[in-house]
N, C-alpha and C positions, 0 to 999 in steps of 0.2 A: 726661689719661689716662682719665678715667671716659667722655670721649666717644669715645676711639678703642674701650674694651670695650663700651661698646654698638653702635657700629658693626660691630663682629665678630660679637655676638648676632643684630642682626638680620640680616647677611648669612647666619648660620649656619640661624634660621631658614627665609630665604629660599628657602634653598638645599635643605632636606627637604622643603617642602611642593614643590618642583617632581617630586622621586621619587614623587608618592601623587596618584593622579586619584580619580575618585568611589568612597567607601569602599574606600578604602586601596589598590586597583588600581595594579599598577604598573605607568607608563606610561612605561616609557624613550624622549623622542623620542613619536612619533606613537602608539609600539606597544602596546597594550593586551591582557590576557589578556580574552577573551571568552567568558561564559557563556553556554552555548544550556539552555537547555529545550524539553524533549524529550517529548510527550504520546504514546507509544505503546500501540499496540493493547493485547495480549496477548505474555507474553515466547516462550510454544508452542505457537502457536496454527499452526501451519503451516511446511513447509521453507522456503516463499517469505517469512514471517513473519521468522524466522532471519535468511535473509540479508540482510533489509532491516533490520535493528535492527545486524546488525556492518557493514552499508557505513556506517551516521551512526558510528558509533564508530570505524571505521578511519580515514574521514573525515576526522571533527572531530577527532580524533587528533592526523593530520596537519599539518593548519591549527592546530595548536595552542588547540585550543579546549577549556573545561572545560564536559563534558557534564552535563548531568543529565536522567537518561531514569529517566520513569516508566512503569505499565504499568498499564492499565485492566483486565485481566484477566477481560474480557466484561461489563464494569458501565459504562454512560453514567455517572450519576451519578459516580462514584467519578473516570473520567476530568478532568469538568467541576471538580471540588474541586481532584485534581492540579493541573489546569490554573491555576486560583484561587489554590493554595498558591505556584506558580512566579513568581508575577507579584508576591505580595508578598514573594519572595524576592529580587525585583529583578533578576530573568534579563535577559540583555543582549538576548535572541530566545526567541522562544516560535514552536515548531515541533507543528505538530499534527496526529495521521494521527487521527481521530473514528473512535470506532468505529457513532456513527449521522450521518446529516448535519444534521440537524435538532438545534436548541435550544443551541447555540453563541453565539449575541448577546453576551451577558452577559460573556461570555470576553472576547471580542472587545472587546464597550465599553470591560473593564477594562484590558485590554491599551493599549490605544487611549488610553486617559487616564493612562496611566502612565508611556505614550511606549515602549511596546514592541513593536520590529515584531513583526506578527502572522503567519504564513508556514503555510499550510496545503501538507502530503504526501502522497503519495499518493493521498489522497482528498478529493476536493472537498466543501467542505461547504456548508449553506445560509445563507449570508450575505451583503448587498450588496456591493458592491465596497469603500464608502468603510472597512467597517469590517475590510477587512484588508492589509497591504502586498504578499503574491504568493502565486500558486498554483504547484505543480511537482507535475502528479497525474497519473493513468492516465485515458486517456478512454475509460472500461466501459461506454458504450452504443456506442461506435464498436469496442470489441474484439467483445460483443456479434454487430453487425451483420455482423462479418466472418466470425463461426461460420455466423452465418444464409445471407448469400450460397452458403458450403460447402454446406453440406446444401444448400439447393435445387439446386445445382448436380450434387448426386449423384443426384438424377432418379429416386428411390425410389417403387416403385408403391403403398405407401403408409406415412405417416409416424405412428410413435405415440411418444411423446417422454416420456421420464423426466427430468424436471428440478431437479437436486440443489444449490438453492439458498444462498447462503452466511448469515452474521448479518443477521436484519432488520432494515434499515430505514439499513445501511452504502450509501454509497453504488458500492459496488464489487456487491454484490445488487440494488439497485435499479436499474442501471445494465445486465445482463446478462439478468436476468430481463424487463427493458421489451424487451428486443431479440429475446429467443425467442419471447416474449408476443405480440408487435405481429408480430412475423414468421411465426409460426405460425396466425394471426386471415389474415393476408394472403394469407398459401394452400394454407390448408383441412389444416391440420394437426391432431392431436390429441394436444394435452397430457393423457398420463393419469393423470401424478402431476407436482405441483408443493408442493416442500417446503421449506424453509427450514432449513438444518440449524445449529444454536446451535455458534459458535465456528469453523462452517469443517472437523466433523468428521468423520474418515476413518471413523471406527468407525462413525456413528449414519449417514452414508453406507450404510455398508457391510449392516447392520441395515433401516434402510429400503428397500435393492432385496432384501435375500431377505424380507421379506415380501411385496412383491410379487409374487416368484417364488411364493410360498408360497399367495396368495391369488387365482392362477391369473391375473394381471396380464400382457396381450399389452405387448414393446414393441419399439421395433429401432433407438432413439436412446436413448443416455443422453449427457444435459446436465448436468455436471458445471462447477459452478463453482469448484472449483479442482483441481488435481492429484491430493491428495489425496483429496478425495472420490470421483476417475474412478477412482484404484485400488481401494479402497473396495467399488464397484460391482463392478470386477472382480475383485475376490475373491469376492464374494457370486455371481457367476455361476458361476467357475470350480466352486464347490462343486454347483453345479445344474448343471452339464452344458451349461451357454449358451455357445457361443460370439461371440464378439468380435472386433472389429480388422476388419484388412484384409482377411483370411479369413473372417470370421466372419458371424454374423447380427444383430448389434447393431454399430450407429456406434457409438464411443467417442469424444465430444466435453470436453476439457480444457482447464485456464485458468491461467495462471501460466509455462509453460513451462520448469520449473527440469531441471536436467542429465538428473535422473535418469529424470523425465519424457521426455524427447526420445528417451533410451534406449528406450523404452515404443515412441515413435510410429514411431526407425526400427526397433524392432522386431516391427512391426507390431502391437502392439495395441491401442494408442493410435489411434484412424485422423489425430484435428487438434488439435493444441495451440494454443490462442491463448496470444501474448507478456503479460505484464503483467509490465515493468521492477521488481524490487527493490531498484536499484540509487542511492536518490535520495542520499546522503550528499553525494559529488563535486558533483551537481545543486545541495545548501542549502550548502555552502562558497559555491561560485562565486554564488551570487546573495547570502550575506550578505556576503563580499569586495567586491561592487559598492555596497552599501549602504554598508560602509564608506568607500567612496571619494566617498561623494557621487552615485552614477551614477544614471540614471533605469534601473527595472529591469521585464523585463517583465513584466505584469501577472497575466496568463492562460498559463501554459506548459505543454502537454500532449507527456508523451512519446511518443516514435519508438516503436513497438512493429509485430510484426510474428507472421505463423502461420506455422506448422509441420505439414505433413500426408506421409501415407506415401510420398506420391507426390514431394514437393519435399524430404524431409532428408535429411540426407549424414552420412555419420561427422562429415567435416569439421565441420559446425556443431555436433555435440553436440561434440567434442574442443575446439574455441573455448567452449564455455560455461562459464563462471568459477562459475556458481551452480547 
């Protein structure tokens, strides 16, 4: 008798530790609830911002995954610690949009000896390869390039360029600004303000072109690094009597593309929106799903992105934009 109740003890045991994979996880069969960590930007730092913080939450949602999203709220530092805190929290994936690209290592190392993949968004940061498992970002000197091609193509008898840069030292600014910088040195442009605006904002946008106006500043290009700051600009016009657009006497060059924006470019005041994807959620499912399977994943992934000028957009594609 005493050996057949032991025999039932330990099947009974047996039989719970197969319910509980690593800290207490429940793994019915193969299936594991999987915790992402989640290093974002800013939670308001922009429309385009917005809709890329609810695709990883609508996402991960989906996939049944339990989120944990933080928010750097314009502080390196402060991101760099989240990121620290996540990994001794034993996050299953650590997901990371930097808000500089620079001084990530450390993360990464950690990450890396933890055994946690390391999966950078959005924005590419400055790390060797070994020290991280995949990239899924925007290529900003190749959206960049694509504004520069435009304007040279608009064959302006002479160019003086306002350029309303995003947070320094992201590499989504360093990325856009290399591309007007190198492209305007190539020919014979004049950049007559070049700024950096903290956080991506509409307002300080909008404040820095009427002092210009203010301080008797010729220009007839505004380089607007995202959406936001293009309208920005063009309020501070409209209050000055400048016209813009397609009609007007100032390019209006924008970045992000979101609905509301295209509305702008086809209605003409806008003249080019360049695309920068917010959509990566869909994008970090499907590549941590292949991870789970064992799959070799790719390395380096830059998204499809595409422009938008007065001449090329249609209802039709503003009524298709979901953002």
């Amino acid at each position: 008798m005493k050996k057949i109740i032991s025999l039932v003890l330990v099947l009974v045991l047996a039989f719970s530790l197969v319910g509980c994979g690593k800290d207490g996880k429940t793994t019915e069969g193969n299936d594991k609830k999987i915790t992402v960590g989640v290093v974002q930007t800013n939670a308001n730092e922009s429309d385009w911002r917005t809709a890329n913080t609810i695709s990883f939450n609508e996402a991960f949602a989906d996939a049944g995954f339990t989120t944990k999203m933080v928010f750097g709220e314009g502080d390196h530092a402060k991101q760099i610690s989240q990121a620290q805190q996540l990994i001794q929290e034993e996050v299953d994936y650590l997901v990371v949009l930097g808000l500089q690209s620079a001084g990530w290592e450390d993360v990464a190392k950690a990450a890396k000896e933890a055994g946690i993949p390391f999966i950078m968004a959005d924005r590419k940061l400055d790390l060797s390869e070994d020290l991280y498992t995949a990239m899924v970002c925007s290529d900003f000197e190749a959206e960049g390039n694509k504004a520069v091609e435009w304007l040279k193509d608009q064959a302006l008898d002479s160019y003086k360029i306002v350029v309303l840069g995003g947070d320094t030292g992201s590499s989504a600014q360093l990325g856009r600004s290399k591309a007007i910088e190198e492209g305007a040195a190539a020919n014979g442009w004049d950049i007559v303000f070049n700024q950096n605006m903290k956080g991506w904002d509409e307002t300080l946008a909008k404040q820095a072109v009427a002092d210009l106006i203010a301080a008797g500043t010729e220009f007839n290009v505004v380089y607007a690094q995202n959406d936001n700051m293009a309208r920005g600009a063009c309020d501070a016009m409209d209050a000055a009597g400048i016209t813009y657009g397609r009609d007007g006497d100032v390019k209006v060059i924008a970045f992000d593309a979101n609905k509301w924006a295209l509305e702008k470019v086809l209605a003409g005041d806008f003249n080019l929106d360049v695309e920068c994807n917010p959509l990566h959620g869909p994008r970090i499912v499907k590549l941590i799903k292949q991870l789970e399977a064992g799959e070799t994943v790719e390395k380096n992934a830059y998204v499809d992105e595409e422009m938008f000028d007065t001449e090329t957009i249609t209802q039709a594609i503003v009524d298709a934009r979901s953002y």
